[in-house]
C-alpha positions as CSV (number, residue, x, y, z in Angstrom):
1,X,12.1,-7.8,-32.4
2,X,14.3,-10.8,-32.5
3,X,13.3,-13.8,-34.4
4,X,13.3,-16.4,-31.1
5,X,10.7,-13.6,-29.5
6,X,8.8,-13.4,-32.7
7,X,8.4,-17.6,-32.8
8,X,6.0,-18.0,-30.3
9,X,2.6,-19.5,-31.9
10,X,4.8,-19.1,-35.7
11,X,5.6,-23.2,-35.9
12,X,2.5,-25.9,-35.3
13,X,4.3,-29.0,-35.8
14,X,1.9,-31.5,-37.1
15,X,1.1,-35.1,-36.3
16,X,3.1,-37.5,-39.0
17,X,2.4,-40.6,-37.3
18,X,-1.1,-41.5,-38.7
19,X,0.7,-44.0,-40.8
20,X,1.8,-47.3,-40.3
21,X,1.7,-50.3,-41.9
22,X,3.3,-53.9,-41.1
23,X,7.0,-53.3,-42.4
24,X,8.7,-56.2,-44.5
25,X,12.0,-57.7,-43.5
26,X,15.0,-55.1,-43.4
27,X,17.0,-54.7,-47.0
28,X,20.4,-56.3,-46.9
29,X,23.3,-54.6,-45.9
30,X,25.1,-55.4,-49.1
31,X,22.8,-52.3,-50.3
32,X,23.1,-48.7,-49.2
33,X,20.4,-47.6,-46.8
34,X,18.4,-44.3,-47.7
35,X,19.9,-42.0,-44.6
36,X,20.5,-38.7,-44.0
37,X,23.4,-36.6,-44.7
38,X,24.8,-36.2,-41.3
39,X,27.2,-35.2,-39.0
40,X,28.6,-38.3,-37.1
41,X,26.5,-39.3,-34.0
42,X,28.3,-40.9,-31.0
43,X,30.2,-44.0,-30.9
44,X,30.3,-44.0,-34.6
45,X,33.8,-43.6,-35.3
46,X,35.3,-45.7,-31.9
47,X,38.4,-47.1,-33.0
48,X,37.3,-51.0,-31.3
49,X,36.0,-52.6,-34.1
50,X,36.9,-53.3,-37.9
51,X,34.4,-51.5,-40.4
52,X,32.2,-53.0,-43.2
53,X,32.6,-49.7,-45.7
54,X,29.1,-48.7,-47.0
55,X,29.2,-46.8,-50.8
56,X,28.7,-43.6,-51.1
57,X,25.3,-41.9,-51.1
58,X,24.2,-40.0,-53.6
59,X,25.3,-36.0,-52.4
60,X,26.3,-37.3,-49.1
61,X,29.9,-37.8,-47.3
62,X,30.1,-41.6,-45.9
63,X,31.0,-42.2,-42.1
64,X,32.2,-45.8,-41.4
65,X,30.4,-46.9,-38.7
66,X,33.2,-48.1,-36.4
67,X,37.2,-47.9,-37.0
68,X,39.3,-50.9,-37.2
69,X,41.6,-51.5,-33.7
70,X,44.7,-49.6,-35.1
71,X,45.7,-45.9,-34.1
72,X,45.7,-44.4,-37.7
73,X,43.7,-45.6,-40.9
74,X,42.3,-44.6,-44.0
75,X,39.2,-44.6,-46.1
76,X,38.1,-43.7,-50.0
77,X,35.2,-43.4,-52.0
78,X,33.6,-41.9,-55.2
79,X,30.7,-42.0,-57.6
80,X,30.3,-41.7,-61.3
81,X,26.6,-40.3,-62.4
82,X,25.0,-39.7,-65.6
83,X,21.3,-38.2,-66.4
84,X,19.0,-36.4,-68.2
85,X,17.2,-33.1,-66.8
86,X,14.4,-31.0,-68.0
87,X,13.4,-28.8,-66.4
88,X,10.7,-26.3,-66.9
89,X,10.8,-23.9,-64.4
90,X,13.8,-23.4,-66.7
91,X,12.1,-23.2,-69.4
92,X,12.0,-18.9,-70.0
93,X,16.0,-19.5,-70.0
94,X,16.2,-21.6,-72.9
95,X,18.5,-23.7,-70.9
96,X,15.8,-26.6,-69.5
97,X,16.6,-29.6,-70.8
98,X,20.4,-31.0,-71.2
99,X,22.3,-34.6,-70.3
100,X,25.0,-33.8,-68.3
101,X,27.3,-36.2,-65.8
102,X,28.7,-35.2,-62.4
103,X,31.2,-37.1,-60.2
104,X,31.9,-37.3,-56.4
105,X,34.7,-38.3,-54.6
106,X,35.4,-38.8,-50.3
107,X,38.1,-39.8,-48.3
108,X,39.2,-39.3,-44.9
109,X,42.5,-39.9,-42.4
110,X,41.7,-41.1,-38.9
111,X,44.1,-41.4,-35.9
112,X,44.1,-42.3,-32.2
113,X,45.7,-39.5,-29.9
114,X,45.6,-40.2,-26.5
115,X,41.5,-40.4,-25.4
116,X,40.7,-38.5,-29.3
117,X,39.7,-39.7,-32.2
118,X,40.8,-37.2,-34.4
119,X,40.0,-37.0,-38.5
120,X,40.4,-35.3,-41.5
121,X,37.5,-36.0,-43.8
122,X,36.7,-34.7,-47.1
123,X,34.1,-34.5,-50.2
124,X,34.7,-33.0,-53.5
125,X,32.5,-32.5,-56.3
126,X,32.9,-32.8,-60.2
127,X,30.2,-30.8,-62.4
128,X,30.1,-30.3,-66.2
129,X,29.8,-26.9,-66.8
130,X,27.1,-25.6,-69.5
131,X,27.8,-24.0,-72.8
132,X,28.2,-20.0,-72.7
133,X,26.1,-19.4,-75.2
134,X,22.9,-18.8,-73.5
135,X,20.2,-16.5,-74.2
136,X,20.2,-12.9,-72.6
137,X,18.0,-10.8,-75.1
138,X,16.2,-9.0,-71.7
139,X,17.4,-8.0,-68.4
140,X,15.4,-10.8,-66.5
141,X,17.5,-13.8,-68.6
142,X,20.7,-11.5,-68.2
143,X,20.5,-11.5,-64.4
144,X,19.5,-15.5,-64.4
145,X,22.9,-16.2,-67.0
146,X,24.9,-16.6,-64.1
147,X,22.5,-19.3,-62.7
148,X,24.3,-21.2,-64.8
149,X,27.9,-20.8,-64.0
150,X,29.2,-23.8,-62.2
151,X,32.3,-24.3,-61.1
152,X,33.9,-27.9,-62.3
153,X,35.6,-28.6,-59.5
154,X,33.9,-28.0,-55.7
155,X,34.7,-28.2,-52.4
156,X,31.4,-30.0,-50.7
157,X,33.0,-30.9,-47.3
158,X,36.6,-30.4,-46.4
159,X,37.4,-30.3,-41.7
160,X,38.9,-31.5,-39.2
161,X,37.4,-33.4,-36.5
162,X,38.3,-34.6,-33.2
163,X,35.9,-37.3,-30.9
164,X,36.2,-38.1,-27.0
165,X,33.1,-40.1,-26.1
166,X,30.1,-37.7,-25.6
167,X,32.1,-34.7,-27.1
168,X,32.6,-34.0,-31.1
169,X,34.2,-30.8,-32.6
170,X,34.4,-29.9,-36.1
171,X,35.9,-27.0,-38.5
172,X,35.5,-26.9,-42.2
173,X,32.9,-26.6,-44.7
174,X,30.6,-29.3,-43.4
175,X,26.8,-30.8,-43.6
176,X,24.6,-27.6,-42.1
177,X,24.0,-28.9,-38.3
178,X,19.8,-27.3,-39.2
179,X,17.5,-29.8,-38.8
180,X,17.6,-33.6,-40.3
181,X,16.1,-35.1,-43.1
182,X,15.8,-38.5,-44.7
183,X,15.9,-38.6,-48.7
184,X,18.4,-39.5,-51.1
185,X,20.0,-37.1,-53.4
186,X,21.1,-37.3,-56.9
187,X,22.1,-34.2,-57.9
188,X,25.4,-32.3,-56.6
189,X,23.4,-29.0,-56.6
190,X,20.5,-30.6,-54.1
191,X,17.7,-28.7,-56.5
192,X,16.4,-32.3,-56.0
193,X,14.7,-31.7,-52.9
194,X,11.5,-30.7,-51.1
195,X,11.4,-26.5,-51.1
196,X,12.5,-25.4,-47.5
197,X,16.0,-27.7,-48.3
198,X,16.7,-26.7,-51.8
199,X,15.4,-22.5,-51.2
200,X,15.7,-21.9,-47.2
201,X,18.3,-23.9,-45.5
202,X,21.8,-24.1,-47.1
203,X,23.5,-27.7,-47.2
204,X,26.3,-26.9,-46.4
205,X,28.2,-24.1,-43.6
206,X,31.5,-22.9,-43.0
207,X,32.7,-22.3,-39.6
208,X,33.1,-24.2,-36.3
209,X,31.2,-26.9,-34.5
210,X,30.6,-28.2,-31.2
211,X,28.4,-31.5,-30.5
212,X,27.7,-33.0,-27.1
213,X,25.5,-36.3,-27.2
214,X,25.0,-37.3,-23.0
215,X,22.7,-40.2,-23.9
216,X,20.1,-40.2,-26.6
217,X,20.3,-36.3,-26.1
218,X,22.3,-34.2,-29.3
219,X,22.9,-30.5,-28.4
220,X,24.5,-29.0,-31.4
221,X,26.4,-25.4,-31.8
222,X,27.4,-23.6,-35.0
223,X,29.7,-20.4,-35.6
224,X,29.4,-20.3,-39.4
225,X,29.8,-18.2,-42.2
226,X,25.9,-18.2,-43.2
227,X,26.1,-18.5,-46.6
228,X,27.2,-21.7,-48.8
229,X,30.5,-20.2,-49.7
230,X,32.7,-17.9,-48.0
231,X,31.8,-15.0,-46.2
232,X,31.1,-11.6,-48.2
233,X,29.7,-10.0,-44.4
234,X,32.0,-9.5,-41.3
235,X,28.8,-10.8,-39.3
236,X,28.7,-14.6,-38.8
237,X,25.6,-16.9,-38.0
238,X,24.5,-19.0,-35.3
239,X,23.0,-22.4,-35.9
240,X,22.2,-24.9,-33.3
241,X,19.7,-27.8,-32.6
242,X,18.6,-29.5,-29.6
243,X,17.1,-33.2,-30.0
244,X,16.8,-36.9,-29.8
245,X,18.7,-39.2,-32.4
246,X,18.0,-42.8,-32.2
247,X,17.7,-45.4,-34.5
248,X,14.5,-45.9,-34.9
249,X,13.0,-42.4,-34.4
250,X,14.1,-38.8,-34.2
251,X,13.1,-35.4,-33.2
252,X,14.8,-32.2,-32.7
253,X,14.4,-27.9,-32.8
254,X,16.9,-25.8,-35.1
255,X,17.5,-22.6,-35.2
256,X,19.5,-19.9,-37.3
257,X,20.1,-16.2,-36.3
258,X,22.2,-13.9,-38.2
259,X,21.5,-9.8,-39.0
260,X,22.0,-11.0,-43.0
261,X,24.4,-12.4,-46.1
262,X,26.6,-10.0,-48.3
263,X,27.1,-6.4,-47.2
264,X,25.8,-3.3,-47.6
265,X,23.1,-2.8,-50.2
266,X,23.0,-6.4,-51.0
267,X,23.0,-8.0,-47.7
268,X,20.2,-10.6,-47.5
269,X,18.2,-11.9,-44.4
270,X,18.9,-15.6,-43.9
271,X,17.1,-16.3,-40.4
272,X,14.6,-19.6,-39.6
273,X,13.5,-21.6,-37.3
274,X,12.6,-25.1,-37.0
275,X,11.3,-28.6,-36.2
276,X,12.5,-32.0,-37.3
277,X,10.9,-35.6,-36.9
278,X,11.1,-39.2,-38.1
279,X,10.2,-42.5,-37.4
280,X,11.4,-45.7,-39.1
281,X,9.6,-49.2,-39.3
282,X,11.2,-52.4,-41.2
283,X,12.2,-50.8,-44.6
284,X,9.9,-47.8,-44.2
285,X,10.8,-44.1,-43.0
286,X,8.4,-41.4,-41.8
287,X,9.9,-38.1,-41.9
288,X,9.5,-34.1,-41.8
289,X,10.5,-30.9,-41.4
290,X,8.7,-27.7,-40.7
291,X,10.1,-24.0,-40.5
292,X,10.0,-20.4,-40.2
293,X,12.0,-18.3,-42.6
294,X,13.4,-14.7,-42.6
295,X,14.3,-13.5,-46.5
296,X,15.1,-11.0,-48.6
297,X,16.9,-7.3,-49.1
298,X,17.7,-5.4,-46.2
299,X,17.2,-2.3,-47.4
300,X,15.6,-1.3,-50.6
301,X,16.4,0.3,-54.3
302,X,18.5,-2.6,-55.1
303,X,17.4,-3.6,-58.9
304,X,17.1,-7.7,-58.9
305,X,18.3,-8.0,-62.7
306,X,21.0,-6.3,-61.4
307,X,22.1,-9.3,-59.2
308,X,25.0,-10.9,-60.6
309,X,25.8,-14.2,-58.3
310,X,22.9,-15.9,-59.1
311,X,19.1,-15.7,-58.1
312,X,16.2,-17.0,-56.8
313,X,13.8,-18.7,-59.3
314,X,10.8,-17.6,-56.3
315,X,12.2,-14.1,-56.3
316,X,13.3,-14.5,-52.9
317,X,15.4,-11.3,-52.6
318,X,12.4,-8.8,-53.1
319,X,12.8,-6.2,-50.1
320,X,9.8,-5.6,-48.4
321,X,11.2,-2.5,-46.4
322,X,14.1,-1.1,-44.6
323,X,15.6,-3.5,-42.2
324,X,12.5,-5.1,-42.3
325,X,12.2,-9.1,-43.2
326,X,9.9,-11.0,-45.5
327,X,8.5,-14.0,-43.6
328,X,7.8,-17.2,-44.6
329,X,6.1,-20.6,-43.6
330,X,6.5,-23.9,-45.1
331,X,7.1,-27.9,-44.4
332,X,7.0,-30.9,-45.8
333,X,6.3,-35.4,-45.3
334,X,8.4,-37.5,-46.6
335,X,7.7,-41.8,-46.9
336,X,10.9,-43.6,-48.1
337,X,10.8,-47.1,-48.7
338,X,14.7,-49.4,-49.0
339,X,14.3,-52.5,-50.5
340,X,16.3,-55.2,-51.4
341,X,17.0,-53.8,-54.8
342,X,14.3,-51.1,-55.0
343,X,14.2,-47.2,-53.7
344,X,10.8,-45.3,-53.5
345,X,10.8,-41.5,-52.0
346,X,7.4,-39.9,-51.2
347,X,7.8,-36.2,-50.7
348,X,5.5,-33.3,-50.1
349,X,5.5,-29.9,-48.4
350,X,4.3,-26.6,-48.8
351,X,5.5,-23.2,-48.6
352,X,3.3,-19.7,-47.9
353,X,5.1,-16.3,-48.3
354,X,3.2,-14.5,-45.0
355,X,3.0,-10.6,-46.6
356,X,1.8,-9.9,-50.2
357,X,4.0,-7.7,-52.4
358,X,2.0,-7.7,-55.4
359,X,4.8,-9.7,-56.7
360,X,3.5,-13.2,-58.1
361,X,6.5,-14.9,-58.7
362,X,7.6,-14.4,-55.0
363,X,3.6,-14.4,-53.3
364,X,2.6,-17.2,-54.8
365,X,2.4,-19.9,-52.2
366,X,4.5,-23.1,-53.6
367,X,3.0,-26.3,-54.0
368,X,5.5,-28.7,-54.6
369,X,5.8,-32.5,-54.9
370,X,8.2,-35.1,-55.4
371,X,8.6,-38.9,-56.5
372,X,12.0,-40.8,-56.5
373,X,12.3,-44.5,-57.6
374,X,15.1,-46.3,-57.9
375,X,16.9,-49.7,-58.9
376,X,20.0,-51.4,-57.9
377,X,21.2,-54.0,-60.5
378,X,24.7,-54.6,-58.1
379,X,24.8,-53.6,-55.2
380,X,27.1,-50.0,-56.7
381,X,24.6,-49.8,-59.8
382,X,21.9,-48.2,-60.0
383,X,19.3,-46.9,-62.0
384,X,16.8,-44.0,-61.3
385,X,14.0,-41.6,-62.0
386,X,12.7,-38.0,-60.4
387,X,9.7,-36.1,-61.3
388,X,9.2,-32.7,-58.9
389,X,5.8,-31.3,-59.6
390,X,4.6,-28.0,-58.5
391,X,2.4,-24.9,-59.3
392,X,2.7,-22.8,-62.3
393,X,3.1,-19.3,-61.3
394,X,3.8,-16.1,-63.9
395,X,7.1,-14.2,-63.5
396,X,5.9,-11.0,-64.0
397,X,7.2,-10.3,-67.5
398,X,5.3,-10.4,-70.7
399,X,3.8,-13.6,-70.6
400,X,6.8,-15.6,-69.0
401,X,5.9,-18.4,-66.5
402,X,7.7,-20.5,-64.2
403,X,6.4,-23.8,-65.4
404,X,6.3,-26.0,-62.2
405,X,7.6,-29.5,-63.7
406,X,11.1,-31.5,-63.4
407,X,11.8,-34.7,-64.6
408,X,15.0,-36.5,-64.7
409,X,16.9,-39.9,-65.3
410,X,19.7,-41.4,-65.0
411,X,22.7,-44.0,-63.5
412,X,25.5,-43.9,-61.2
413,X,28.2,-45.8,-59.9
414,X,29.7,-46.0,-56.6
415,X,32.4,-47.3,-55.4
């Protein structure tokens, strides 16, 4: 049974709105605001009036908000971060806790043909890599080595666009059209983020686009790879949302079908279904997201300390039988508050595996919360802290455990 037929009763979207509070002034525009990562909505790239450029956020791809009255012009950006990590779930790898500094750099080429506003935009990544010497004494830390292979140079976002009022296409590697959400990001591997957006919904898609925006309505439509990378699977995915973007509120319904990523014994379910809403008052933003989520193998007898591309710490790829899905629930709140010169982030959700394997490190329901607080000494300094706090849950071998803690801090530089 297809997963639209099998939604029905799945998703109850939940009341956020219970709080609200008289909002200070609005934080001044000399500061970047705490928004999503987005595709661009309507009007926002008319070539009428001059931009103000904003910095980069952290993990996301900057859109001017207007063009300047000329038929071609350009635009640059970057950021420079540094940090300390530890992190525990981690911690049975030997490879929790490290400094490390990562980079990101945007730019885009705009030009008026005809009644289009067409673009080539752009976001690259810069990651240290970690040392190879890395402990691999038993199968399990064998198979979650390559975890920790990262490629120093990425592609994050890299189309072509074209804009004629109402309509927007796109095709590239750009931000995944599922859903909407509301946080900052300080990481360039998004493992900084509430569990449905750092386990379930990739960040970024590869494919082709379509947008139409007739009033405060967005329809969206996705042809995409599926995966974050290019395609190992002949078979492509469908993503597309229908919603309401406005200023001061949002809400929307996403949805990704595909029969699985990889090929043959390794091809993985990747299928969900979704809800997105948010409010904003003054400085404060009300937002959430709820899904459900198709995972895992296919088909069984495939060993996972034999996966070689990387794994799930939540043991995500367990099969549960032939051509048969694992199903999942999960969702989270999120309060942000943008001052003046401080950040605060809110964050938590839940997620509930709905079959029991007798598998604990992939049953286990995940509990998971998060604080962010941050402070800009200039308006491109800053200065910030993460803790992600979640349930401890045992993986299953001798007395390993996937210690539920994170902490990091660090700066960064934008420009």
């Amino acid at each position: 049974m297809s997963l639209v037929r099998r939604l029905g009763p799945v998703i109850a979207w939940m009341t956020l709105w219970t709080w609200l509070a008289t909002a200070r002034a609005q934080a001044p525009s000399s500061l970047p605001p705490a928004t999503l990562e987005r595709l661009p909505p309507a009007g926002e790239l008319s070539l009428t009036q001059a931009p103000l450029p904003e910095p980069v956020e952290p993990g996301n791809l900057v859109f001017p908000p207007s063009s300047p009255p000329r038929d071609f012009w350009t635009h640059w950006g970057g950021l420079a971060r540094g940090y300390y990590l530890n992190d525990q779930r981690l911690e049975f790898t030997g490879a929790e806790a490290t400094f490390a500094v990562e980079g990101v750099v945007d730019g885009g080429v705009h030009q008026r043909v005809g009644n289009w506003d067409c673009m080539v935009e752009g976001q690259f990544f810069l990651n240290q890599p970690f040392e190879r010497n890395i402990l691999v004494d038993i199968p399990l830390r064998q198979s979650f080595a390559h975890n920790f292979d990262i490629n120093t140079f990425e592609i994050s976002q890299l189309y072509l666009a074209a804009r004629n009022e109402n309509l927007f296409f796109q095709a590239g590697r750009f931000v995944t059209p599922f859903g909407r959400f509301y946080f900052p990001m300080y990481l360039n591997n998004f493992q900084d983020s509430p569990f449905i957006r750092s386990e379930v919904v990739a960040f970024r898609e590869t494919g082709f686009l379509a947008q139409w925006t007739p009033g405060p309505l967005v329809f969206t439509a996705a042809l995409t790879n599926g995966g974050f990378q290019q395609d190992m699977n002949s078979s492509k995915a469908l993503i597309a949302r229908v919603g309401v973007d406005q200023g001061w509120y949002a809400f929307g319904a996403s949805i990704k079908q595909q029969d699985g990523t990889g090929s043959e014994m390794q091809k993985l379910y990747n299928n969900h279904v979704g809800v997105d809403a948010m409010v904003r008052f003054g400085n404060w933003t009300l937002s959430g997201e709820a899904l459900y989520d198709e995972f895992g193998f296919r088909r069984p007898g495939f060993n996972l300390d034999d996966i070689t591309w990387g794994r799930s710490l939540y043991f995500r790829e367990v099969n549960r039988g032939l051509f048969v899905p694992s199903t999942g629930v999960g969702y989270y709140v999120n309060l942000g508050y943008q001052g003046p010169r401080w950040m605060l982030m809110l964050n938590y959700g839940d997620y509930f595996p709905r079959q029991q394997l007798g598998i604990p490190a992939r049953d286990t329901p995940i509990h998971r919360g998060i604080v962010k607080l941050s402070y800009h000494f200039t308006p491109n300094l800053e200065t910030y802290g993460i803790a992600l706090i979640e349930n401890d849950v045992s993986l299953g071998v001798g007395n390993l455990v996937r210690k539920g803690s994170e902490v990091i801090a660090g700066w960064q530089w934008s420009i």
